[in-house]
C-alpha positions in Angstrom: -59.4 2.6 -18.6 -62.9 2.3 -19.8 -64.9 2.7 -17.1 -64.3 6.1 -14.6 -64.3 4.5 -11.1 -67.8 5.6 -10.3 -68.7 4.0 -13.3 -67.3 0.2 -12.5 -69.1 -2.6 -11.5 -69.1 -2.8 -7.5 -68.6 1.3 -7.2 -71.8 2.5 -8.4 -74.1 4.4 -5.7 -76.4 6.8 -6.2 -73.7 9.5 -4.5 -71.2 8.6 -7.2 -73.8 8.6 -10.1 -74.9 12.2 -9.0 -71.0 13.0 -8.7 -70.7 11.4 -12.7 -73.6 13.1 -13.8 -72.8 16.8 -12.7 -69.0 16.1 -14.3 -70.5 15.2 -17.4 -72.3 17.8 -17.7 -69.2 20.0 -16.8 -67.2 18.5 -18.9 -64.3 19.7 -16.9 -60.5 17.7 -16.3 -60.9 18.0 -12.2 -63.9 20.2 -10.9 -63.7 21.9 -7.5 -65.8 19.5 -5.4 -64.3 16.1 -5.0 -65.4 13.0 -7.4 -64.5 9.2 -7.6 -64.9 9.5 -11.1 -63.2 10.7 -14.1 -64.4 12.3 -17.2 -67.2 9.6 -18.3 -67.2 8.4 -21.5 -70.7 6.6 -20.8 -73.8 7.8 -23.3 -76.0 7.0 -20.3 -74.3 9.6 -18.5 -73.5 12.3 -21.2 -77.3 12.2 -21.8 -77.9 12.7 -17.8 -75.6 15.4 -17.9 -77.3 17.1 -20.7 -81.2 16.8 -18.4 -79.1 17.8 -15.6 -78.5 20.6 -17.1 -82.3 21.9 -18.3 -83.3 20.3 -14.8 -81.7 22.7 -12.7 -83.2 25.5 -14.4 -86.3 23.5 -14.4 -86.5 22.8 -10.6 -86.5 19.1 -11.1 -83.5 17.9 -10.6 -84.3 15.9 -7.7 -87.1 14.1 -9.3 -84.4 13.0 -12.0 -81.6 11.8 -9.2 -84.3 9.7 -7.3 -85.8 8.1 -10.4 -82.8 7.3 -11.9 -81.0 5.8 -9.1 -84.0 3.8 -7.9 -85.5 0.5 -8.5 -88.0 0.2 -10.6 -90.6 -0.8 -8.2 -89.2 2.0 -6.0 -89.9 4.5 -8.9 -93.1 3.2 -9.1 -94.3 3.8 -5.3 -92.4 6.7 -5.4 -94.9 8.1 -8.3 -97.6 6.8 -6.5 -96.4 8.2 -2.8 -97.9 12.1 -2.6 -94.5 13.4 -0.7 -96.7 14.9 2.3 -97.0 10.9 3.2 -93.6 10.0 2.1 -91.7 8.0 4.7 -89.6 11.3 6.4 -86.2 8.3 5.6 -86.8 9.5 2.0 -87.5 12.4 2.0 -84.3 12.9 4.6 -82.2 11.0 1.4 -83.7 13.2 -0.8 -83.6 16.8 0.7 -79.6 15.8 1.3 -79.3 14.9 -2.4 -80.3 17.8 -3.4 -78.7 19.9 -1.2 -75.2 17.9 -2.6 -75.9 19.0 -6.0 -76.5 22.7 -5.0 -73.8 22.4 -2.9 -71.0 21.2 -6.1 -72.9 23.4 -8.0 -71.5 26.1 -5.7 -68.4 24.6 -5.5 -67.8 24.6 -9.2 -68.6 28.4 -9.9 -66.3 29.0 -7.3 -68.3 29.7 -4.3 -66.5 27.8 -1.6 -68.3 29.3 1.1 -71.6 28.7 0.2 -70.9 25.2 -0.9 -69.5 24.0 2.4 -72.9 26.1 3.6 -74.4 23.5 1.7 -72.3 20.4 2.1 -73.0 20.8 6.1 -76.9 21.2 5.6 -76.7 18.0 3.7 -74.8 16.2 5.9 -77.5 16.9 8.8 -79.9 14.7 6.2 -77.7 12.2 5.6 -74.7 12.1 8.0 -73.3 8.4 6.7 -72.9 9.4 3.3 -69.0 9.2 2.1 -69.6 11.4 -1.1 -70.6 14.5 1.4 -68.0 14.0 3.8 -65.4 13.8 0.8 -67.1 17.6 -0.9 -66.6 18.5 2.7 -62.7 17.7 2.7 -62.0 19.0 -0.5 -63.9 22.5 0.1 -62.2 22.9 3.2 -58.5 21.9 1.3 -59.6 24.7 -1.5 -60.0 27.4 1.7 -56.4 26.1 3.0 -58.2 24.5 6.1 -56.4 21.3 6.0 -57.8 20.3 9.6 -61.1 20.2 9.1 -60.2 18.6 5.2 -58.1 15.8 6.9 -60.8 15.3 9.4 -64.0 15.1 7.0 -61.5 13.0 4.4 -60.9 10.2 7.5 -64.0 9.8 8.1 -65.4 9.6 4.0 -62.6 6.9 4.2 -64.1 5.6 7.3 -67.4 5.6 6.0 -66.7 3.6 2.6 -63.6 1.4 3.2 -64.1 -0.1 0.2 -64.2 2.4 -2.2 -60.3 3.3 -3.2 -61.3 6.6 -4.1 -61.5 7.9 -0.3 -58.0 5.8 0.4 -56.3 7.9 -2.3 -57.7 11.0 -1.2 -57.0 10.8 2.4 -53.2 10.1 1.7 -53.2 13.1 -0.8 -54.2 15.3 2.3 -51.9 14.0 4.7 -49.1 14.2 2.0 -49.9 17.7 1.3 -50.0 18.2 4.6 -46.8 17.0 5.6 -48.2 14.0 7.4 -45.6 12.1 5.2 -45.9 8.6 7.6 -49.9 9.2 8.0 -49.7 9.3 4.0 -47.4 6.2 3.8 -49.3 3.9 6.0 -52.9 5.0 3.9 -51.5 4.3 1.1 -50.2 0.6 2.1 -53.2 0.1 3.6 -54.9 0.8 0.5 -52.5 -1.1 -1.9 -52.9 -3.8 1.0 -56.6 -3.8 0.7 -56.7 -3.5 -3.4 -53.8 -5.2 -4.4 -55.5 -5.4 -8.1 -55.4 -1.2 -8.1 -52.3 -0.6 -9.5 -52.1 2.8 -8.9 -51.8 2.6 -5.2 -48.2 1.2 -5.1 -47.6 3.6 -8.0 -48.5 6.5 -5.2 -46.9 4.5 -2.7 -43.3 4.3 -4.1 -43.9 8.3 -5.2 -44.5 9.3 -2.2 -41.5 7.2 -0.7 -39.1 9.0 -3.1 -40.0 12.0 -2.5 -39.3 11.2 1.4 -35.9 10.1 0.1 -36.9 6.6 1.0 -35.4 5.4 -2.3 -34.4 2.5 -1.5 -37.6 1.4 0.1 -39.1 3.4 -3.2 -36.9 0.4 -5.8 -38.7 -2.4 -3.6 -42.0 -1.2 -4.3 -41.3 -0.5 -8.1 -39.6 -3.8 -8.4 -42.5 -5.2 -7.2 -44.5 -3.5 -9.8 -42.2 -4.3 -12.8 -43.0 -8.4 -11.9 -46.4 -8.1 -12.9 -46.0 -5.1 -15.2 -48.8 -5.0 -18.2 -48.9 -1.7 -19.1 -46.8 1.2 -17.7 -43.7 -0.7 -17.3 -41.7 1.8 -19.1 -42.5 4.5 -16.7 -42.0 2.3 -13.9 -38.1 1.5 -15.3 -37.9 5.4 -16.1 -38.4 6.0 -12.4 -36.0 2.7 -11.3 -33.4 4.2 -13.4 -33.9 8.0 -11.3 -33.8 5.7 -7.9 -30.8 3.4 -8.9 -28.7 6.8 -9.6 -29.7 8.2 -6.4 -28.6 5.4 -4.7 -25.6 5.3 -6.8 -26.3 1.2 -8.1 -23.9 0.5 -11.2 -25.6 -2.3 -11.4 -29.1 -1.3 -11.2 -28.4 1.0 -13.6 -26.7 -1.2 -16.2 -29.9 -3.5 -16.0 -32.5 -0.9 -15.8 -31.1 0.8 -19.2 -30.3 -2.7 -21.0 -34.6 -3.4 -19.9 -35.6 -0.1 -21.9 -33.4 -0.6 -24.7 -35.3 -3.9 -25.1 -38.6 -1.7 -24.5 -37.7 1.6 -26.5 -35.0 0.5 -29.0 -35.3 3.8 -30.8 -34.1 6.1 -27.8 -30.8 6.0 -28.3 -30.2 8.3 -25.2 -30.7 4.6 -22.8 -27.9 3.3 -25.1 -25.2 6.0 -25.0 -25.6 6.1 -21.2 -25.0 2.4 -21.1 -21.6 2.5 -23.3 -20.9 5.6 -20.6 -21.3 3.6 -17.7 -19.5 1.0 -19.3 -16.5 2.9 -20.1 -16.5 4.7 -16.4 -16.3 1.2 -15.2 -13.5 0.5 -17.4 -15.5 -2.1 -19.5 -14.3 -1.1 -23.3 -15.1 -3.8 -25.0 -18.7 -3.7 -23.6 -18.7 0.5 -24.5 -17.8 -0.7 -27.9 -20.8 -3.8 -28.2 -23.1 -0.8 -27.5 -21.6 1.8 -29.8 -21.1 -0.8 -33.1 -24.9 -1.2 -33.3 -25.9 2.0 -32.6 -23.5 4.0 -35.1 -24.8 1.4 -37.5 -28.3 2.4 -37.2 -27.2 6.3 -37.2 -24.2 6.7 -39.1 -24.4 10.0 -39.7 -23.9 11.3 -35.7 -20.7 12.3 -35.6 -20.4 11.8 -32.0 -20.9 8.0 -32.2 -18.1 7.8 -34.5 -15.7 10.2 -32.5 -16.7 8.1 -28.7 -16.3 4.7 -30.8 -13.0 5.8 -32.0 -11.8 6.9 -28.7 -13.3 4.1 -27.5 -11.0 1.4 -30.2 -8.0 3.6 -29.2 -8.6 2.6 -25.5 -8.7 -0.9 -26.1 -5.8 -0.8 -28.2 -7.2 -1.3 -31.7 -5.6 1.8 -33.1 -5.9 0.1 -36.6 -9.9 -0.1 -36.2 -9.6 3.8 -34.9 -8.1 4.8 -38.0 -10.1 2.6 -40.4 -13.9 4.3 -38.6 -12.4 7.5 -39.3 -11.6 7.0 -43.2 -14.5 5.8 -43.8 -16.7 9.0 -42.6 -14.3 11.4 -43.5 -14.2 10.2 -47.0 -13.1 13.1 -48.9 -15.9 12.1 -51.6 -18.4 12.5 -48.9 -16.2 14.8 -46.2 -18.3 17.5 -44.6 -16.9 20.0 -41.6 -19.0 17.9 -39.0 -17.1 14.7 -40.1 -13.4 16.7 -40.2 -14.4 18.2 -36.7 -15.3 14.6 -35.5 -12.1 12.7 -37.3 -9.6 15.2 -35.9 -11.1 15.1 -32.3 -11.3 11.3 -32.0 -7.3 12.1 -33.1 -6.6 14.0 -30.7 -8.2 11.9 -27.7 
């Protein structure tokens, strides 16, 4: 992906940019306080992160936030406005700003307490903002109080219904808190709403699996493999795990013949399709799998006993006995090969 979330067009905020900038200068996988974004790649923001950094032991990190998220003819009358004649709006915005970076500052060094202290104060500026009410949810999920997390997460939701990030973080709640149906209908209403965000309906069939919904699970991924682009691998890998729940010879059959077309070098999708084939009582189609595959290892000898046993079922006896010469050559016989020649005998 090469924007973090925060980062795309039609996501940016000032909340998210502060959120981006303190990660970046972190440089941590998934910080303590809650974030749209990701790790940014973005110059713009590793430089932001590095005069975050100097800034707050400066004092004036707050100057930074408000000229860099403002318009340039806002950043203007801002140097021109003496903050004792500020409008109070702004000074409101900014007082809550900074409050919001103390408060994930907090957050980050561990201090849960004090960055919920913080969080709160900050919401009493700006009581609208999504970004707060999201640190709130995730501080209060850190101190195991999943009632106040769920509450302040449904209301960040609430607050920017068009910002996925708050969707996805709401059903994570209500999943972890066992709110299995609350955290099924988030997540369709998010994949609902963003039907181009992928990952939704990836969460969506997840979380219906590990309901034991599989069969309602297979429709969602199905629905995903149509318009797969990337990721279709994983999204058969999990079909496959549903289909044998389920217990669909079918489903499985076509699920492994789809990732031998997609990962012809696993030869594991291919030996458990001539398996499936022979529990079914298809030989002919165990063999059409085995052929090929001892061709392009001929050296397993457990592809040469199963394809022997396999020419013995179908009453080629003849073949059988001709696979076996050939590996067991005595120019070229090695225990392996005896082991496999007299076991494909014997069955």
């Amino acid at each position: 992906m090469p924007y973090p979330r925060s980062c795309r067009p039609g996501f940016c905020c000032r909340w998210t940019r502060i959120l981006a900038v303190v990660r970046c200068r972190t440089g941590k996988g998934r910080p303590p306080f809650p974030s749209p974004a990701i790790r940014c790649p973005l110059p713009l923001y590793r430089l932001a992160g590095s005069l975050v950094g100097g800034l707050l032991l400066g004092g004036g990190l707050l100057f930074l936030l408000a000229g860099a998220t403002a318009s340039p003819a806002r950043a203007q009358g801002a140097a021109e406005t003496q903050p004792s004649t500020a409008p109070a709006s702004n000074r409101g915005e900014a007082e809550a700003r900074r409050l919001f970076v103390r408060g994930m500052t907090r957050a980050y060094v561990g201090d849960t307490e004090g960055a919920i202290d913080l969080y709160r104060r900050a919401l009493e500026k700006a009581p609208n903002e999504a970004a707060i009410l999201s640190a709130l949810a995730e501080a209060h999920a850190t101190t195991s109080d999943l009632s106040s997390a769920l509450f302040y997460a449904q209301k960040a939701r609430d607050r920017a219904p068009a910002n996925p990030h708050y969707h996805a973080a709401l059903a994570r709640l209500q999943r972890e808190n066992g709110q299995i149906e609350a955290a099924l209908s988030t997540y369709r209403r998010m994949a609902d709403r963003f039907p181009e965000d992928r990952r939704a309906q990836h969460r969506l069939a997840a979380t219906l699996a590990d309901a034991d919904r599989h069969r309602e699970a297979l429709e969602v991924y199905r629905s995903l493999a149509k318009t797969a682009t990337d990721g279709e691998i994983e999204i058969r890998r999990s079909m496959l795990a549903l289909y044998r729940e389920v217990e669909d010879p079918g489903g499985i059959a076509r699920t492994l013949r789809t990732l031998i077309d997609l990962e012809p070098g696993v030869t594991t999708h291919r030996t458990d399709l001539a398996r499936l084939y022979r529990q079914e009582g298809r030989i002919e189609k165990a063999i059409g799998v085995y052929e090929p595959l001892l061709q392009d290892t001929p050296s397993r000898a457990s592809f040469v006993s199963d394809l022997a046993s396999l020419y013995r079922q179908a009453g080629r006896p003849a073949a059988a006995d001709s696979l076996l010469r050939r590996y067991t050559d005595r120019e070229r016989a090695t225990p392996d090969r005896l082991v496999a020649r007299a076991w494909a005998m014997y069955q």
